[in-house]
C-alpha positions as CSV (number, residue, x, y, z in Angstrom):
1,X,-77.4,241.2,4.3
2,X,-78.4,240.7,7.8
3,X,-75.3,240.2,10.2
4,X,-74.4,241.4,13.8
5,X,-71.5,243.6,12.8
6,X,-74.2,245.5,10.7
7,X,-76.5,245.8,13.1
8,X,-73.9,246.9,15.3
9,X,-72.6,249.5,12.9
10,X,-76.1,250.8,12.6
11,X,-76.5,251.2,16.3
12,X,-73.8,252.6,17.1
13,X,-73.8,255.0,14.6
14,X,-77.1,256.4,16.2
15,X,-75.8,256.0,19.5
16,X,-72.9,258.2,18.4
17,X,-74.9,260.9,16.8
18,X,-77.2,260.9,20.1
19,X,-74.2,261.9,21.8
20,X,-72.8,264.5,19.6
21,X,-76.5,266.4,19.9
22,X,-76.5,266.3,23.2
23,X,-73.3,267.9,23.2
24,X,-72.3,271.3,24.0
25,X,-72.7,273.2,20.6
26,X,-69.5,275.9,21.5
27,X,-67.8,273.2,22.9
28,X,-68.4,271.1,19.0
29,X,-67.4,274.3,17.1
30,X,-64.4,275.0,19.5
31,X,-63.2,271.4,18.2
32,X,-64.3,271.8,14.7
33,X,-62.0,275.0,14.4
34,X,-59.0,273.1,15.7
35,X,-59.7,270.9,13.5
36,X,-60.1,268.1,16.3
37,X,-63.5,267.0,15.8
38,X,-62.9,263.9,14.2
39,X,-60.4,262.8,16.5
40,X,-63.2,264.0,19.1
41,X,-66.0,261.6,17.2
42,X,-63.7,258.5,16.5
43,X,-63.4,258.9,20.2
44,X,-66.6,258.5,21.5
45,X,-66.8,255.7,19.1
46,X,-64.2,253.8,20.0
47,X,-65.0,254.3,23.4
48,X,-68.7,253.3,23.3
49,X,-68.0,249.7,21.0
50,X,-64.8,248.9,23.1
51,X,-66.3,249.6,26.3
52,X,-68.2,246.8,28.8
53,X,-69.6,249.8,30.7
54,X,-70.6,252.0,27.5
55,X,-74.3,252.5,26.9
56,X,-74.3,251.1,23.4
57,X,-72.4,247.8,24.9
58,X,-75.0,247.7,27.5
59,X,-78.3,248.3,25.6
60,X,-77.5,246.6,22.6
61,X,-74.1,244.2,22.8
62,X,-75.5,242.9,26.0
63,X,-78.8,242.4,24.9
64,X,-78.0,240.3,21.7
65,X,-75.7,238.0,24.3
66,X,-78.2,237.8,26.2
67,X,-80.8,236.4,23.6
68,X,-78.1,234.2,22.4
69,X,-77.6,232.8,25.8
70,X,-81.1,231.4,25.9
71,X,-81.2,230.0,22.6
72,X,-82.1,233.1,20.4
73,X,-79.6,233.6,18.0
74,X,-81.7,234.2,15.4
75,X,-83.7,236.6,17.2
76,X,-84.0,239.4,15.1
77,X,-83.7,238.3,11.7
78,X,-87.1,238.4,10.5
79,X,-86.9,242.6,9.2
């Protein structure tokens, strides 16, 4: 089923694995030893849905309140 927290979940997972590959590969391994690397990951994804200022809130949150502002809601729902 189509719904904005799925899309949303969808997006931000890619935004979140965009991140992580750009991300210093010692640096990742460094945390993975210390067994920190989830905390590290639930990190940049809290950080990037809770944040007004995030790239994901601003290419994707923004955009869908944007397209709802001017009467769009259902923009999108014809996958």
């Amino acid at each position: 089923a189509h719904s904005p927290l799925t899309d949303d979940l969808k997006d931000l997972s890619q935004m979140v694995y965009g991140i992580i590959l750009e991300y210093d590969e010692e640096r990742l391994n460094d945390l993975r030893e210390c067994g920190q690397l989830e905390n590290f990951i639930a990190r940049i994804v809290l950080n990037q849905f809770r944040s007004r200022t995030s790239p994901f809130y601003n290419i994707y949150c923004r955009f869908r309140n944007l397209c709802q502002d001017i009467g769009l809601k259902d923009w999108g729902d014809e996958r």
